[in-house]
N, C-alpha and C positions, 0 to 999 in steps of 0.2 A: 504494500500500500504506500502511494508516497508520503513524501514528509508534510507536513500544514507549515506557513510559515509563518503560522503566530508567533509573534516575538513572547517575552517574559512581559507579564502587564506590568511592572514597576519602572519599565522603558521606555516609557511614552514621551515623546519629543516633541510636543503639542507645541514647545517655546519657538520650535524650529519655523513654524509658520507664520505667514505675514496675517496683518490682521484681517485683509481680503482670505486671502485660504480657510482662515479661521471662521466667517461667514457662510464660507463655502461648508464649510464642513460640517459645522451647524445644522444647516439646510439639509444638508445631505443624511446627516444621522437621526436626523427625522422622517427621513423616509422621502424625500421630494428628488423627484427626477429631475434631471440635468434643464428640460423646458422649463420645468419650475422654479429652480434656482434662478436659470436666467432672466425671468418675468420680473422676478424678486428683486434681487440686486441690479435689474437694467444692464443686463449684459448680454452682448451675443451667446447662442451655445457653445462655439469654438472655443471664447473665450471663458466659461465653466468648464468644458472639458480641458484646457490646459490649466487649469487650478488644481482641477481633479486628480490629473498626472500627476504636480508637482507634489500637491498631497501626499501619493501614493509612495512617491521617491524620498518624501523628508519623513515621511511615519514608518521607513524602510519596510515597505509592504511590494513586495515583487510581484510580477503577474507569473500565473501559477494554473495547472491544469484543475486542480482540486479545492481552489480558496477563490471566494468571490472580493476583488479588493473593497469594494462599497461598503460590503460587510464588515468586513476585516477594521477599516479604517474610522466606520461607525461606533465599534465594539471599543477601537484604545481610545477615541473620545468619550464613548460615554464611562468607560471604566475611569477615565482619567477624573472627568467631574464628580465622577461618584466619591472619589478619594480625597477631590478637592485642591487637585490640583492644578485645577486649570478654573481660572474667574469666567463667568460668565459675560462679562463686558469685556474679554482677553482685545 
């Protein structure tokens, strides 16, 4: 079976993001699709989907046959706030 590339949840690099990604990511761990995001924050989708990326690349979350990154990238933000490490107005 392959490996998941869940990191260790105590590794969360939330700080690593600008405060736009941080929007983005928000949006995203709520459940709202890339059109919705865009609507939101008045952005093309091209331009949420390279948010998306850069997200995926500073939360060192790889593309993966077996992990969904949206998910993956959902799960260290909501763990992160859960722990309180990450402010809600970041």
């Amino acid at each position: 079976m392959p490996e998941s590339t869940i990191a260790s949840p105590d590794l969360v690099p939330l700080d690593r993001l600008t405060p736009r990604e941080h929007e983005v990511l928000v949006l995203l761990a709520s459940g709202r699709s890339n059109a919705s995001i865009a609507a939101t924050l008045v952005l093309s989708p091209s331009a949420v989907a390279k948010h998306i990326n850069s997200i995926f690349g500073k939360l060192d979350i790889p593309p993966t046959e077996v992990d969904n990154r949206r998910v993956l990238a959902a799960l260290k933000y909501l763990h992160a706030t859960a722990q309180g490490s990450v402010h809600p107005d970041h």
